[in-house]
VEXDREN-973183 format. One record per residue (C-alpha): residue number from 1; residue in one letter; chain; x, y, z. Coordinates in steps of 0.02 Angstrom, whole numbers, plus 50000, padded with zeros to 5 digits. Example, Ala and Ser with C-alpha at 12.3 -4.5 7.8 and 13.67 -1.06 7.14 Angstrom:
BEGIN
r nr = 1	rest = A	kette = A	u = 50615	v = 49775	w = 50390;
r nr = 2	rest = S	kette = A	u = 50684	v = 49947	w = 50357;
***
This chain:
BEGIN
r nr = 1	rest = X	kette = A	u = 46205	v = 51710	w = 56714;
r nr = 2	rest = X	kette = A	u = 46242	v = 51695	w = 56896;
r nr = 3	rest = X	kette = A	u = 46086	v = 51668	w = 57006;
r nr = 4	rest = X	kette = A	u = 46026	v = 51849	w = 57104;
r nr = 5	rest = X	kette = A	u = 45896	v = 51889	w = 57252;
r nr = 6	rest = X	kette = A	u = 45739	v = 51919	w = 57141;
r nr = 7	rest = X	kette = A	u = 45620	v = 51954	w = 57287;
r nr = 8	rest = X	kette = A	u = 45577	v = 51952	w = 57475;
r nr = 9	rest = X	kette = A	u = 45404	v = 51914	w = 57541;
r nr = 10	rest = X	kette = A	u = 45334	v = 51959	w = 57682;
r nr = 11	rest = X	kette = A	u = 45150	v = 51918	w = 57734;
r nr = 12	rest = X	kette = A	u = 45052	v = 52042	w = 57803;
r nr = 13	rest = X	kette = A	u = 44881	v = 52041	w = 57869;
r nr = 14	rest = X	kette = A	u = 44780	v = 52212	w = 57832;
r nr = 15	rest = X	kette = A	u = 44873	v = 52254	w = 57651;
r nr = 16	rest = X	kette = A	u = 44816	v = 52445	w = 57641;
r nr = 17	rest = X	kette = A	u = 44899	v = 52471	w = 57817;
r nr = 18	rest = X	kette = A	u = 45059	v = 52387	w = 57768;
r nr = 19	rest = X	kette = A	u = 45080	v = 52496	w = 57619;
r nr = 20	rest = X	kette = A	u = 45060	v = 52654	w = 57743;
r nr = 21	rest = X	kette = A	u = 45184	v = 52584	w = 57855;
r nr = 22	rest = X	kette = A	u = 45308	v = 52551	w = 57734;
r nr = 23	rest = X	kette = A	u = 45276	v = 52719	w = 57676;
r nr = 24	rest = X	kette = A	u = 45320	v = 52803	w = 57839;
r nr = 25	rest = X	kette = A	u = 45484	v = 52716	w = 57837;
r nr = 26	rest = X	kette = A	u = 45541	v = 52820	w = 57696;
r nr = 27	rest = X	kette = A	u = 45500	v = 52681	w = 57563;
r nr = 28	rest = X	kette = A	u = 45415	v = 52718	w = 57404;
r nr = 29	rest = X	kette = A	u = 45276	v = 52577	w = 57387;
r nr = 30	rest = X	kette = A	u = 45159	v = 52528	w = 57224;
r nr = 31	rest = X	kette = A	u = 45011	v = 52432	w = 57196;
r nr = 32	rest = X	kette = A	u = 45040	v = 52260	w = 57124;
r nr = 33	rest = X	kette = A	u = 44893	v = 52188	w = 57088;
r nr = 34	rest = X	kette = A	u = 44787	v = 52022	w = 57122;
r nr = 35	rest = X	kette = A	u = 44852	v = 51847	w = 57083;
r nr = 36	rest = X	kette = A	u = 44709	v = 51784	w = 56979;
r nr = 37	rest = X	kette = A	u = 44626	v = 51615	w = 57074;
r nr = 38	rest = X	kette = A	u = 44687	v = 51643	w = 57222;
r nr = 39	rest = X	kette = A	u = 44638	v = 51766	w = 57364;
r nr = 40	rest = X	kette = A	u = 44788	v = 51866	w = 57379;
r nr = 41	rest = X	kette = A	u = 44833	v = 52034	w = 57316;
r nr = 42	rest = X	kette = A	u = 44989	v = 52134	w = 57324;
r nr = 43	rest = X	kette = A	u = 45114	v = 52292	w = 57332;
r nr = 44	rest = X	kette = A	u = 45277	v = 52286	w = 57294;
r nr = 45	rest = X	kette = A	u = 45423	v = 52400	w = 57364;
r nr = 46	rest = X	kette = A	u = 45553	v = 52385	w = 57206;
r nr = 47	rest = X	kette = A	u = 45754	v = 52451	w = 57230;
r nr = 48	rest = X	kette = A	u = 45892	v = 52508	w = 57129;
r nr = 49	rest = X	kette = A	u = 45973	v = 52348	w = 57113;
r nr = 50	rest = X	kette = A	u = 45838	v = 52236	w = 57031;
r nr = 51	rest = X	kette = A	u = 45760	v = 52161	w = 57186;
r nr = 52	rest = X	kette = A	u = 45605	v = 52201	w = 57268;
r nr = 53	rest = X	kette = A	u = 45481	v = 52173	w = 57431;
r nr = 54	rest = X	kette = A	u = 45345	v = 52101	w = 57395;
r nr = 55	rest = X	kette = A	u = 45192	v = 52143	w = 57542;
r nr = 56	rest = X	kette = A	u = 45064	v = 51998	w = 57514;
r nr = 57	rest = X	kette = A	u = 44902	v = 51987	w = 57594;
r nr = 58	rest = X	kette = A	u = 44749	v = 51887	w = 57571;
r nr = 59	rest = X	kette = A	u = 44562	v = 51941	w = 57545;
r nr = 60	rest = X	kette = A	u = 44481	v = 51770	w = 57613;
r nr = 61	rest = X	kette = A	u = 44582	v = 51616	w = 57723;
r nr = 62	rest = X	kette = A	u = 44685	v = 51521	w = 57591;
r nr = 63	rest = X	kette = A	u = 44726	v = 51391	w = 57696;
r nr = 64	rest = X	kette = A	u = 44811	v = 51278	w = 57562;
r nr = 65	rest = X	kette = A	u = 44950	v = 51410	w = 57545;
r nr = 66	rest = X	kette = A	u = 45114	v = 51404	w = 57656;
r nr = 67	rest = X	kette = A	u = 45122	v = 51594	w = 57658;
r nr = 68	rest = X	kette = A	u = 44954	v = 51622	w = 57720;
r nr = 69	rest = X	kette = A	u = 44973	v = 51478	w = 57865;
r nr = 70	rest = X	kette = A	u = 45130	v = 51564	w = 57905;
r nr = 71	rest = X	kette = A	u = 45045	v = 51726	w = 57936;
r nr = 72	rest = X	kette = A	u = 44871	v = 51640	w = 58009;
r nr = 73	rest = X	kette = A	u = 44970	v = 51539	w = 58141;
r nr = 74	rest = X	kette = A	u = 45120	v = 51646	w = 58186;
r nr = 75	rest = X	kette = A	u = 45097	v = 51851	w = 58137;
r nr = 76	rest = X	kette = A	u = 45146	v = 51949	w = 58014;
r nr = 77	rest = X	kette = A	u = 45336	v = 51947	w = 57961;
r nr = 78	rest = X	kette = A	u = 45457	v = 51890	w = 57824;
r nr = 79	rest = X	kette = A	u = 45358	v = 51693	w = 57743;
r nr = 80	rest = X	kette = A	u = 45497	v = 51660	w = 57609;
r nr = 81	rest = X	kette = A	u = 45617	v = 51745	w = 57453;
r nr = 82	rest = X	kette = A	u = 45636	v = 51675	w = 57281;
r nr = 83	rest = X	kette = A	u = 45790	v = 51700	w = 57156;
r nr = 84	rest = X	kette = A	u = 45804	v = 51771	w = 56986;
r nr = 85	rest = X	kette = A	u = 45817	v = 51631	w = 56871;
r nr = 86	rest = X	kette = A	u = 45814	v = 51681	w = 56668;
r nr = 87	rest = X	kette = A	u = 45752	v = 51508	w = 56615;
r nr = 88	rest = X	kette = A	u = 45647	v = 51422	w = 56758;
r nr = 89	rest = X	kette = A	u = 45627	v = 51264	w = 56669;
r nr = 90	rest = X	kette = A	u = 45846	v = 51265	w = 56617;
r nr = 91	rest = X	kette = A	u = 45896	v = 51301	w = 56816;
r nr = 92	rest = X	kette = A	u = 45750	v = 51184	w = 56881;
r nr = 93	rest = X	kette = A	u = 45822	v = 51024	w = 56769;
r nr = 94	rest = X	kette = A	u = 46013	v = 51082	w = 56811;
r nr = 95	rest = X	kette = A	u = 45945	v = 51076	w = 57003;
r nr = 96	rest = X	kette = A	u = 45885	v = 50898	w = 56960;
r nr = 97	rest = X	kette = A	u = 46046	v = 50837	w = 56877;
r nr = 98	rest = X	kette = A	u = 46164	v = 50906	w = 57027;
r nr = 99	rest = X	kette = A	u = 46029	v = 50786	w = 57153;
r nr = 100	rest = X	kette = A	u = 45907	v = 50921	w = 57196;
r nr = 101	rest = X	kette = A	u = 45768	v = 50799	w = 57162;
r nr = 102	rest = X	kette = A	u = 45659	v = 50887	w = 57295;
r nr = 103	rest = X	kette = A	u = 45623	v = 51037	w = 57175;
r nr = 104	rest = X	kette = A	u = 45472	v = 51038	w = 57095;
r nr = 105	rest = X	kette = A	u = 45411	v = 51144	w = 56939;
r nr = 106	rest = X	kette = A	u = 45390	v = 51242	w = 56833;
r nr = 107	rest = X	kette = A	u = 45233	v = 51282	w = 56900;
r nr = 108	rest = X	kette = A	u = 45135	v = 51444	w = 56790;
r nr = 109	rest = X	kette = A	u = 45108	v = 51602	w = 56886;
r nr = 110	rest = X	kette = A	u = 45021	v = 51778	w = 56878;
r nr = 111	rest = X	kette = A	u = 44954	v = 51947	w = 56919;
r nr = 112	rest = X	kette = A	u = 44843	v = 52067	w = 56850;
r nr = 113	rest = X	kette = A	u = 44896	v = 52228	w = 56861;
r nr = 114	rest = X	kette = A	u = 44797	v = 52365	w = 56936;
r nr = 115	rest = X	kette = A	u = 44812	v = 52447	w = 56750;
r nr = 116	rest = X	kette = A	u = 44746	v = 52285	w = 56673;
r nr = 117	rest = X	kette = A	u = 44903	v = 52229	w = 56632;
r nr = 118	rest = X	kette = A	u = 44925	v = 52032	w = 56619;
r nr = 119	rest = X	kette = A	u = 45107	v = 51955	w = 56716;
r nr = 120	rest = X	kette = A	u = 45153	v = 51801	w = 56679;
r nr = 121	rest = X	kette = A	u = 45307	v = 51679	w = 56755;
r nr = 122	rest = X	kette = A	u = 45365	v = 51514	w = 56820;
r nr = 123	rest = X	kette = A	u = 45419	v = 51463	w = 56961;
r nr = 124	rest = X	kette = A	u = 45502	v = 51299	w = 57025;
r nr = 125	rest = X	kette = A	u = 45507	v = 51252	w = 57223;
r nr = 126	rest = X	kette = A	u = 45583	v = 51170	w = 57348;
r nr = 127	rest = X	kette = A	u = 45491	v = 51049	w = 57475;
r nr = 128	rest = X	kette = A	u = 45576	v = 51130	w = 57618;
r nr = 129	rest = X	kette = A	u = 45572	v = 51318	w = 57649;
r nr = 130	rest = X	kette = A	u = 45763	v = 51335	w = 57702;
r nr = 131	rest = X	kette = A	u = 45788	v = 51354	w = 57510;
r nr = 132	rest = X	kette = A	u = 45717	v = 51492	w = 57413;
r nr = 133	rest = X	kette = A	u = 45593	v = 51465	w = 57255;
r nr = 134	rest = X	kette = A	u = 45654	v = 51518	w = 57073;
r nr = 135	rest = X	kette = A	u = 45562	v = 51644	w = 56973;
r nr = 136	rest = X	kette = A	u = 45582	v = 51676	w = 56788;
r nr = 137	rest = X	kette = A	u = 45445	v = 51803	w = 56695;
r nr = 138	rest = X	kette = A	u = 45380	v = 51745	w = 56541;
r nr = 139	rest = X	kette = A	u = 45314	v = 51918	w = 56485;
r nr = 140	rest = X	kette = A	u = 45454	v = 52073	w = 56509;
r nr = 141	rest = X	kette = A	u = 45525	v = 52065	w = 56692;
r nr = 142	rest = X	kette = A	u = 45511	v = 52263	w = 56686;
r nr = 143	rest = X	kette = A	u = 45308	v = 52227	w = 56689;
r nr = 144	rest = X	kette = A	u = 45319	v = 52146	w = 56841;
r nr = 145	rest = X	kette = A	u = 45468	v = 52232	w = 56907;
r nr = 146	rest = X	kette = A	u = 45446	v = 52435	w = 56883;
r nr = 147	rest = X	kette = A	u = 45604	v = 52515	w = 56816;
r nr = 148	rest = X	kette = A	u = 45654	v = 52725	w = 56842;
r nr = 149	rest = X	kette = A	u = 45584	v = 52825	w = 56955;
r nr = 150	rest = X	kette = A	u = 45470	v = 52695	w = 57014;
r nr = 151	rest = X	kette = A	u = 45640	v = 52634	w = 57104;
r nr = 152	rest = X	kette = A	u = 45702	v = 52777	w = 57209;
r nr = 153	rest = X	kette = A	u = 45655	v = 52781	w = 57377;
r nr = 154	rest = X	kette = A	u = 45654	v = 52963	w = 57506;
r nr = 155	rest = X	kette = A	u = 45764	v = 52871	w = 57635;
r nr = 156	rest = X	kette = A	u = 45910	v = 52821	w = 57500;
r nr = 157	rest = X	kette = A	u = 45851	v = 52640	w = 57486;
r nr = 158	rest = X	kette = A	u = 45941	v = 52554	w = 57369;
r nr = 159	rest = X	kette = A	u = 45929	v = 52355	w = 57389;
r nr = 160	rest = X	kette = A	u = 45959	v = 52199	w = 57508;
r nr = 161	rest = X	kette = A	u = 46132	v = 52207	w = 57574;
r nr = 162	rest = X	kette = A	u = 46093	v = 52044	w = 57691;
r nr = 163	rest = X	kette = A	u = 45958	v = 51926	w = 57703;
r nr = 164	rest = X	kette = A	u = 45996	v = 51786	w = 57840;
r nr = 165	rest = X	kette = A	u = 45885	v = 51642	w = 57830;
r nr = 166	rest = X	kette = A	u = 45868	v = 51505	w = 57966;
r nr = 167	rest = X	kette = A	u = 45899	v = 51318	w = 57980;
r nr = 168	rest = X	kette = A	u = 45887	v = 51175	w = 58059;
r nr = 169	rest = X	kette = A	u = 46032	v = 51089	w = 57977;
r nr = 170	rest = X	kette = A	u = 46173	v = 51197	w = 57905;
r nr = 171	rest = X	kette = A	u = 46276	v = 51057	w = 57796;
r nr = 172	rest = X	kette = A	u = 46112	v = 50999	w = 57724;
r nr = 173	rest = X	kette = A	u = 46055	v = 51167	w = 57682;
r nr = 174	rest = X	kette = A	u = 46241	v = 51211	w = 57614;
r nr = 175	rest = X	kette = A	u = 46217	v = 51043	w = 57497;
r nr = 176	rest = X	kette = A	u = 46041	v = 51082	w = 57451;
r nr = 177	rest = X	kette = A	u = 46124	v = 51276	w = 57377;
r nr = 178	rest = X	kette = A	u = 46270	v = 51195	w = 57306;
r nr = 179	rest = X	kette = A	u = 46152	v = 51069	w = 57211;
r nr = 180	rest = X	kette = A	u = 46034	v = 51222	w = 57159;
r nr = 181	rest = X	kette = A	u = 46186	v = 51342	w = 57117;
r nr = 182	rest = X	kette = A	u = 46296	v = 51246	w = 57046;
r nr = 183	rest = X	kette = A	u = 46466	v = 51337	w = 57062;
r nr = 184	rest = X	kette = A	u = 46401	v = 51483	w = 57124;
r nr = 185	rest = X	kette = A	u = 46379	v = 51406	w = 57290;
r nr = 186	rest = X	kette = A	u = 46572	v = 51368	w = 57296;
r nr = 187	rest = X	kette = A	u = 46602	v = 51555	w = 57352;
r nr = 188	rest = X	kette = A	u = 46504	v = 51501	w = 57514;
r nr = 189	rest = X	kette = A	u = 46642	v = 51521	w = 57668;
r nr = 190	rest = X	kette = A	u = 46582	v = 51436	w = 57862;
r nr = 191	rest = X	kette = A	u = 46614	v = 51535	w = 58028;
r nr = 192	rest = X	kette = A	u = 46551	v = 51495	w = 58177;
r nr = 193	rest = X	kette = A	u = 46538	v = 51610	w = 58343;
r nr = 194	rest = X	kette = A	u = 46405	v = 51626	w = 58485;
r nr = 195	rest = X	kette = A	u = 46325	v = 51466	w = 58471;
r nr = 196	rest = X	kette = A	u = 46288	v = 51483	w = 58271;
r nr = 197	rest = X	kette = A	u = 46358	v = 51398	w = 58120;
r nr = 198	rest = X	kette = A	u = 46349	v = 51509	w = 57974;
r nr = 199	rest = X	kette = A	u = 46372	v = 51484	w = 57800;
r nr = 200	rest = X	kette = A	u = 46408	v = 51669	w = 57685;
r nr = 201	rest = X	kette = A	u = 46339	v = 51645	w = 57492;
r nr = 202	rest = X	kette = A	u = 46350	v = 51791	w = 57384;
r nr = 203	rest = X	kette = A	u = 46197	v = 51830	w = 57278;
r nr = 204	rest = X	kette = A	u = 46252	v = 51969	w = 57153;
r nr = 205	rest = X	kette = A	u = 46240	v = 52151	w = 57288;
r nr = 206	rest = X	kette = A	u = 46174	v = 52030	w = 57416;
r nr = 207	rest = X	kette = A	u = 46250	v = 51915	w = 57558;
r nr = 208	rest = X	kette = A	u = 46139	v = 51774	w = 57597;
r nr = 209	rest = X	kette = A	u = 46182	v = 51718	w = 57779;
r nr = 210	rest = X	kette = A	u = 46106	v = 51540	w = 57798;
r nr = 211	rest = X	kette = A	u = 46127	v = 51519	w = 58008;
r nr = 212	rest = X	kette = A	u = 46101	v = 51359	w = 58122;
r nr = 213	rest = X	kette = A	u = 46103	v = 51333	w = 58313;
r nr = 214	rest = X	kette = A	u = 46271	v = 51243	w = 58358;
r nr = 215	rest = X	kette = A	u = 46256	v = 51061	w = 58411;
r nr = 216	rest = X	kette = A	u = 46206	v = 51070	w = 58605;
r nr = 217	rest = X	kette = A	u = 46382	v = 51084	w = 58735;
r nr = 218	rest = X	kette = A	u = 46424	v = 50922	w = 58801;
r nr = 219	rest = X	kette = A	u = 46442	v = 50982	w = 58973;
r nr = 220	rest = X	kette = A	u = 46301	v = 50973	w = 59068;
r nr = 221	rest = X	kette = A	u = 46208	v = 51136	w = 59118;
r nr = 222	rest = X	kette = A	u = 46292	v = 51242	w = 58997;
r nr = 223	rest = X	kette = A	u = 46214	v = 51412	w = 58958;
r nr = 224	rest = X	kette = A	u = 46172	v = 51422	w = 58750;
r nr = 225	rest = X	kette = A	u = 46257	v = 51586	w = 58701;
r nr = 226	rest = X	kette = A	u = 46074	v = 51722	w = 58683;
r nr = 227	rest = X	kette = A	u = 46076	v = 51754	w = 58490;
r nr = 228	rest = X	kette = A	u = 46105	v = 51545	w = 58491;
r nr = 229	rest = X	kette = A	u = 45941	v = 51524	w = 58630;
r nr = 230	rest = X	kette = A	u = 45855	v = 51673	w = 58498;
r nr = 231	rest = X	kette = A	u = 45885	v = 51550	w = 58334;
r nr = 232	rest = X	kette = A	u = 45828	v = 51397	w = 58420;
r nr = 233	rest = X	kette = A	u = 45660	v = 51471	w = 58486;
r nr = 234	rest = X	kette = A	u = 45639	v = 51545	w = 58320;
r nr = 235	rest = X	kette = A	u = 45653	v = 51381	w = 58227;
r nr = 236	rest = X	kette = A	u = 45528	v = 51296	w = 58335;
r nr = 237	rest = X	kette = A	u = 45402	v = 51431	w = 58347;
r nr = 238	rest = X	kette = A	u = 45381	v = 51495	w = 58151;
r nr = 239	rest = X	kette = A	u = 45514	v = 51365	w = 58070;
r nr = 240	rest = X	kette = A	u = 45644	v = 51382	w = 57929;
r nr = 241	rest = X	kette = A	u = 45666	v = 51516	w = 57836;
r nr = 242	rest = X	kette = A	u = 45694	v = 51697	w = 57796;
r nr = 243	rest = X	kette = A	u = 45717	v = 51786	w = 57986;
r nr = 244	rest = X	kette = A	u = 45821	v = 51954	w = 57956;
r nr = 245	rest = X	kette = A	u = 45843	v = 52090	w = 57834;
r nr = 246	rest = X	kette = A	u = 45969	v = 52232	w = 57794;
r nr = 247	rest = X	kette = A	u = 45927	v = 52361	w = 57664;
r nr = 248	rest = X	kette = A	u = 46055	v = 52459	w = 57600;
r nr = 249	rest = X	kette = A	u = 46022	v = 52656	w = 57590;
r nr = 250	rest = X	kette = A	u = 46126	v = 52797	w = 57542;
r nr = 251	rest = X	kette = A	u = 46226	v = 52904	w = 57679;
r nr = 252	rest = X	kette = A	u = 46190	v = 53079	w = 57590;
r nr = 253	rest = X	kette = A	u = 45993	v = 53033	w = 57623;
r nr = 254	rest = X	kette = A	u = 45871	v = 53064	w = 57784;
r nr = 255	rest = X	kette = A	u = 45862	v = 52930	w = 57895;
r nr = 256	rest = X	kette = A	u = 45703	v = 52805	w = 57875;
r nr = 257	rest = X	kette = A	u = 45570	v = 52817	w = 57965;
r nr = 258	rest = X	kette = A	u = 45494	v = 52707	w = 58139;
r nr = 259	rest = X	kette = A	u = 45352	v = 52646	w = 58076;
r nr = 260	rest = X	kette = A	u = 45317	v = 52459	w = 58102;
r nr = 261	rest = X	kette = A	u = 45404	v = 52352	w = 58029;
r nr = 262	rest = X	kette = A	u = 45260	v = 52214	w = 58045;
r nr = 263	rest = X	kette = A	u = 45377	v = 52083	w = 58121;
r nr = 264	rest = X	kette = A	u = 45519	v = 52093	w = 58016;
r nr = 265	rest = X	kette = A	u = 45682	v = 52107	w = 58099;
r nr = 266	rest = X	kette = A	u = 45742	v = 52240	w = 57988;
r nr = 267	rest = X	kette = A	u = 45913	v = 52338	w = 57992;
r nr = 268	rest = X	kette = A	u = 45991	v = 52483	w = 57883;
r nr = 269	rest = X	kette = A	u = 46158	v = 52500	w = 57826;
r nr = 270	rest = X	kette = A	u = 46217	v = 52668	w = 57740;
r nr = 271	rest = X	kette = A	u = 46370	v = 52569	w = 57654;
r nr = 272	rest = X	kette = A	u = 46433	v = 52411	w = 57599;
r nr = 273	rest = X	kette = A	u = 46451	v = 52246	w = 57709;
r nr = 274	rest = X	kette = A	u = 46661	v = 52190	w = 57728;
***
């Protein structure tokens, strides 16, 4: 089964206000629950095609986790994404054999459900947060991933259509997803215009834009295109990693809401991307 966008997170820093924001933008929202030994608790915002948001926020500093020093040192806003993998422990030891020796795993996760009920998966990760994590459920996915109504949203929401992650590097990225994909990753195509270097992947209903700043001009005093100057300052400030999302919504549907967006740089499309 080819790999799929299982979720996005984004860190947030007051929970109970996120959920009301995403709420005013026309998104339907539900509790998630508490991860048990850690700090952080959860609401997820779950689409038609399988994926979800996942608004994470922590009770007490957790300084040991990535997510949390994302949010602590640079503001709310999109920390990382993970993909749908039906056997963790299979994809993580396929990563391994194609040289992706810098994933580690599988590492035993949960959540306790605000109903009581007990998730359980595994994920596998990569040192470097250019490249998602892998998430495979142990109990039924549909426990930790609402199905029906729970998926239909009042602005038309219906999934991801682009998630555009930046890099420092673009080929080593590109290698690092061909080593994790396998031949998935050989649908990737390279373009390159306004300063940036990107590299288009195909994750089931979503494009995965991986994007790096050109090499610097030769000639001296050349002006960096402004989207180019944008990726740079982005990488230095909050580092690799998920920077942009488009959600796909339905034409025949009201338009969402302006609520914040709590730093995410978030678009809507009403049909497909060409």
């Amino acid at each position: 089964m080819p790999f799929a966008l299982d979720h996005i997170v984004i860190a947030v820093a007051d929970l109970q206000a996120a959920i009301a924001d995403y709420r005013a933008l026309g998104l339907q929202v539900l509790p998630g629950g508490q991860h048990p030994g850690r700090t952080s608790h959860n609401a997820l915002v779950v689409f038609a095609d399988g994926a979800y948001l996942e608004l994470i926020a922590w009770r007490a500093p957790a300084p040991e986790e990535r997510w949390y020093r994302t949010l602590r040192d640079h503001g709310e806003g999109l920390v990382d994404f993970a993909l749908r993998a039906p056997d963790t422990v299979q994809a993580l030891a396929d990563a391994r054999a194609r040289g992706l020796g810098t994933l580690t795993g599988p590492v035993d996760g949960g959540r306790l459900r605000p109903d009581g009920a007990q998730l359980r998966w595994q994920t596998a990760r990569h040192a470097t947060p250019d490249v998602p994590f892998l998430c495979g459920d142990i109990t039924p996915r549909a426990l930790r991933v609402p199905e029906g109504a729970a998926r239909v949203h009042p602005n038309g929401a219906e999934g991801a259509a682009a998630l555009t992650v930046a890099v420092h590097d673009l080929d080593a990225t590109l290698a690092r997803y061909q080593a994790l994909l396998g031949a998935q990753a050989q649908a990737a195509t390279l373009a390159s215009a306004g300063g940036i270097r990107t590299a288009r992947l195909p994750l089931g209903s979503t494009l995965l834009w991986l994007q790096s700043p050109e090499r610097a001009a030769s000639a001296p005093g050349a002006a960096e295109p402004p989207a180019a100057q944008a990726l740079r300052e982005r990488l230095a400030s909050r580092g690799e990693g998920p920077c942009a999302l488009v959600l796909r919504r339905r034409a025949d549907t009201l338009p969402p809401g302006t609520a914040a967006t709590l730093g995410v740089a978030l678009q809507w499309l009403a049909a497909e991307i060409p």
